[in-house]
C-alpha positions as CSV (number, residue, x, y, z in Angstrom):
1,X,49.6,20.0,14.4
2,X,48.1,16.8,15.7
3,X,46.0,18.3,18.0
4,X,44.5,20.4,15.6
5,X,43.6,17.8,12.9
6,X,42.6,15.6,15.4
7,X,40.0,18.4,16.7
8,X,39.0,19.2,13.2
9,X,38.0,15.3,13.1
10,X,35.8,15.7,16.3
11,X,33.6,18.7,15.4
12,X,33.5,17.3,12.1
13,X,32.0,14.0,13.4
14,X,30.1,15.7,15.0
15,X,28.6,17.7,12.9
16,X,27.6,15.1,10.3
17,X,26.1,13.3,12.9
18,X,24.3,16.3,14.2
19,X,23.0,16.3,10.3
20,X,22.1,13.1,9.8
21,X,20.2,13.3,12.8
22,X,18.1,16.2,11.5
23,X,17.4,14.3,8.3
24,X,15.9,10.9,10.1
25,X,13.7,13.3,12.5
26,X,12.1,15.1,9.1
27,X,10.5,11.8,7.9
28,X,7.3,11.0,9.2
29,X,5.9,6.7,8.4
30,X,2.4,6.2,8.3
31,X,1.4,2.2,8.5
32,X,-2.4,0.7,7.9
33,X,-3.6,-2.9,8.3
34,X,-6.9,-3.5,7.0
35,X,-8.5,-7.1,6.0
36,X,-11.3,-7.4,4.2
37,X,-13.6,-8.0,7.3
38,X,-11.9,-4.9,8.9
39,X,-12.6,-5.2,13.1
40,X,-10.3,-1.8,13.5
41,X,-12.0,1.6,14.3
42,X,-11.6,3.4,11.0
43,X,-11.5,0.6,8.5
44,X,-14.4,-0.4,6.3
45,X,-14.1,-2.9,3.1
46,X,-16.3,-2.6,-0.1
47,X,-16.4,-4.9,-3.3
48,X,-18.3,-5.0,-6.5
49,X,-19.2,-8.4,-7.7
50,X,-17.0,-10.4,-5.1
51,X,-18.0,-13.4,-2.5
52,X,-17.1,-13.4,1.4
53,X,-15.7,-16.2,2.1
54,X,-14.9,-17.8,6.0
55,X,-13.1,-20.6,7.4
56,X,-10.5,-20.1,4.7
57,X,-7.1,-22.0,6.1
58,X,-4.2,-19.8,5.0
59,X,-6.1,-16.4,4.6
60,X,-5.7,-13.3,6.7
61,X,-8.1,-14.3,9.8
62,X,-9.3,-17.3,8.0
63,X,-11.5,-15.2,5.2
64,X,-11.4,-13.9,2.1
65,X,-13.2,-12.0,-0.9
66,X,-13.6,-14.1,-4.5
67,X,-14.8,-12.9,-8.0
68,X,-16.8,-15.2,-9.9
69,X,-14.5,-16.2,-13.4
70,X,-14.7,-13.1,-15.1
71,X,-14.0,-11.6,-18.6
72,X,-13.0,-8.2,-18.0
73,X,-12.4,-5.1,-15.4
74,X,-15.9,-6.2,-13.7
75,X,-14.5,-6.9,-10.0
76,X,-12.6,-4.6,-7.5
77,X,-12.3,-4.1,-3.7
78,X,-11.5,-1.1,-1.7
79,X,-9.7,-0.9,1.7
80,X,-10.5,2.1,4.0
81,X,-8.3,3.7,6.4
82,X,-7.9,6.8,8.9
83,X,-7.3,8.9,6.4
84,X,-3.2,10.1,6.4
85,X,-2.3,13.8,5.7
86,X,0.8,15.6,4.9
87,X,1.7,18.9,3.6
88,X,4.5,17.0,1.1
89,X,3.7,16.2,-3.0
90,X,5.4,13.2,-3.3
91,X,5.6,10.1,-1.0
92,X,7.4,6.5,-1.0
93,X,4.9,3.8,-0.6
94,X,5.3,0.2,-0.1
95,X,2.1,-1.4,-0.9
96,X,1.8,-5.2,1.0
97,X,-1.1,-7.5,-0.2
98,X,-1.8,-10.8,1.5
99,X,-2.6,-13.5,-1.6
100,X,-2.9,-17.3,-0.5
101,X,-5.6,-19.1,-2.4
102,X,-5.2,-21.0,-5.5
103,X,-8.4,-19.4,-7.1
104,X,-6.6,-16.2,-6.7
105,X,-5.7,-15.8,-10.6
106,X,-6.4,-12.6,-11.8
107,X,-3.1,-11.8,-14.2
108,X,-2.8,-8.3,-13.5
109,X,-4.4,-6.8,-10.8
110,X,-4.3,-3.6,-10.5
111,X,-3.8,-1.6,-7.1
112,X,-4.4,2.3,-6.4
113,X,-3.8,5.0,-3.8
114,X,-6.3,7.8,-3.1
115,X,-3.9,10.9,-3.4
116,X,-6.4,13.9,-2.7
117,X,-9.5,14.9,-0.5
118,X,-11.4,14.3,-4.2
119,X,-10.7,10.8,-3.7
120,X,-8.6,11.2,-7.2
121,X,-6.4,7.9,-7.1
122,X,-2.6,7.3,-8.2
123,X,-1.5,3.8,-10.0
124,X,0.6,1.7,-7.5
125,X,1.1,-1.4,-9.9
126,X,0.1,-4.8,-10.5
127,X,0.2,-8.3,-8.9
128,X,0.0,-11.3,-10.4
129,X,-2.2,-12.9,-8.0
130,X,-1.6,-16.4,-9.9
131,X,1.8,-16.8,-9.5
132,X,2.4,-14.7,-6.5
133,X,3.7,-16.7,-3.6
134,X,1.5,-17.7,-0.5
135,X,1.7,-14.6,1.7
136,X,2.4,-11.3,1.6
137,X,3.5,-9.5,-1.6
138,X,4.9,-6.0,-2.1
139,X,4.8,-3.3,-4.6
140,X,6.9,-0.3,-3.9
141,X,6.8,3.2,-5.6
142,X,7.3,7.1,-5.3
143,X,3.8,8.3,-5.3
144,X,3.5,12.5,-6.3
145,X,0.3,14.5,-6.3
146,X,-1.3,15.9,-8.7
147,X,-0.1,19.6,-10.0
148,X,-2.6,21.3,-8.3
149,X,-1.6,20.2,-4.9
150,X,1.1,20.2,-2.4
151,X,0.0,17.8,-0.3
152,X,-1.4,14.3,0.1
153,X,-4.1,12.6,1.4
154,X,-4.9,8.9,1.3
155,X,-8.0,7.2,2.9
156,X,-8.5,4.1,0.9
157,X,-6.3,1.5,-1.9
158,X,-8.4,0.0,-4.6
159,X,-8.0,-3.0,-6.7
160,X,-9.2,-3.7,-10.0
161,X,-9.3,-6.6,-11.8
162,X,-7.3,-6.6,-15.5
163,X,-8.7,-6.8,-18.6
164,X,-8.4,-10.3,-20.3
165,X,-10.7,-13.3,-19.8
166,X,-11.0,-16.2,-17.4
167,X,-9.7,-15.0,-14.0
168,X,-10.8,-14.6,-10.6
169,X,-9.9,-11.6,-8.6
170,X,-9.2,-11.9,-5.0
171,X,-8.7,-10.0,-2.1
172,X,-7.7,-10.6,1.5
173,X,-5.4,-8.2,3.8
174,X,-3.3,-5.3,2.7
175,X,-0.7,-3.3,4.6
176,X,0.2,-0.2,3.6
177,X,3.3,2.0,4.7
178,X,3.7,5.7,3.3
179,X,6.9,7.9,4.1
180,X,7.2,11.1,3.8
């Protein structure tokens, strides 16, 4: 009788393990690294009403991009990437943004994820780029496209500033990592 329930552990061990096995291998992790002066093959970097900065101590390679104070929405950056496609609808993304300037101030900003080949964009969330600490800071959510698709594909993140008055916007390096 021992022998038996000791066997019945065994294949069941194994078996479960066999399983869990088969689970890790379905997940596929994309990662992208793009500053704001983007050196990789692939990346680019656009802004709308934002300042290059260089020689910045504490930055991502020692620049950075800087709105002017504003009073509204009238700032943003974009991050391009090798664009990442998968026949899934939904996605966990962990969104990484390197902040570490004291103008940084914007509130609110507010980050997106191209989801389709339309470059229509999902809402990641916001950081508040005053009070986040030096270094990198992280958003994290479960990103699903739109009804019409059962796939995505992301090639860029935006940034926006957030309504409200008296803030700079700033942008730097962002790391991105998408699981399937």
């Amino acid at each position: 009788m021992n022998i038996k329930k000791f066997l019945s552990f065994v294949i069941s061990a194994v078996m479960i393990s066999s399983f869990s096995v088969a689970v890790v291998a379905d997940a596929a992790t994309y990662t992208r690294l793009v500053d704001n002066d983007p050196s990789a093959a692939g990346n680019s970097f656009s802004c709308y009403n934002m300042t290059y900065y260089s020689g910045q101590s504490g930055s991502y390679n020692s620049d950075m991009r800087l709105s002017p104070t504003i009073y509204n929405n009238s700032a943003d950056a974009q991050w391009e990437y090798p664009q990442i496609h998968y026949n899934q609808s939904s996605c966990s993304v962990t969104l990484n943004v390197y902040l570490n300037h004291a103008n940084f101030t914007d509130p609110a900003a507010q980050y997106t994820m191209q989801v389709d080949v339309n470059g229509v964009g999902k809402y990641v969330g916001y950081i508040n780029q005053k009070y986040a600490p030096a270094g990198w800071s992280s958003i994290s959510k479960t990103i699903t496209a739109y009804a019409s698709n059962s796939y995505i594909t992301s090639g860029y993140i935006y940034v926006q500033a957030s309504n409200g008055s008296n803030k700079r916007l700033g942008a730097d390096a962002i790391n991105l990592q998408v699981v399937f």
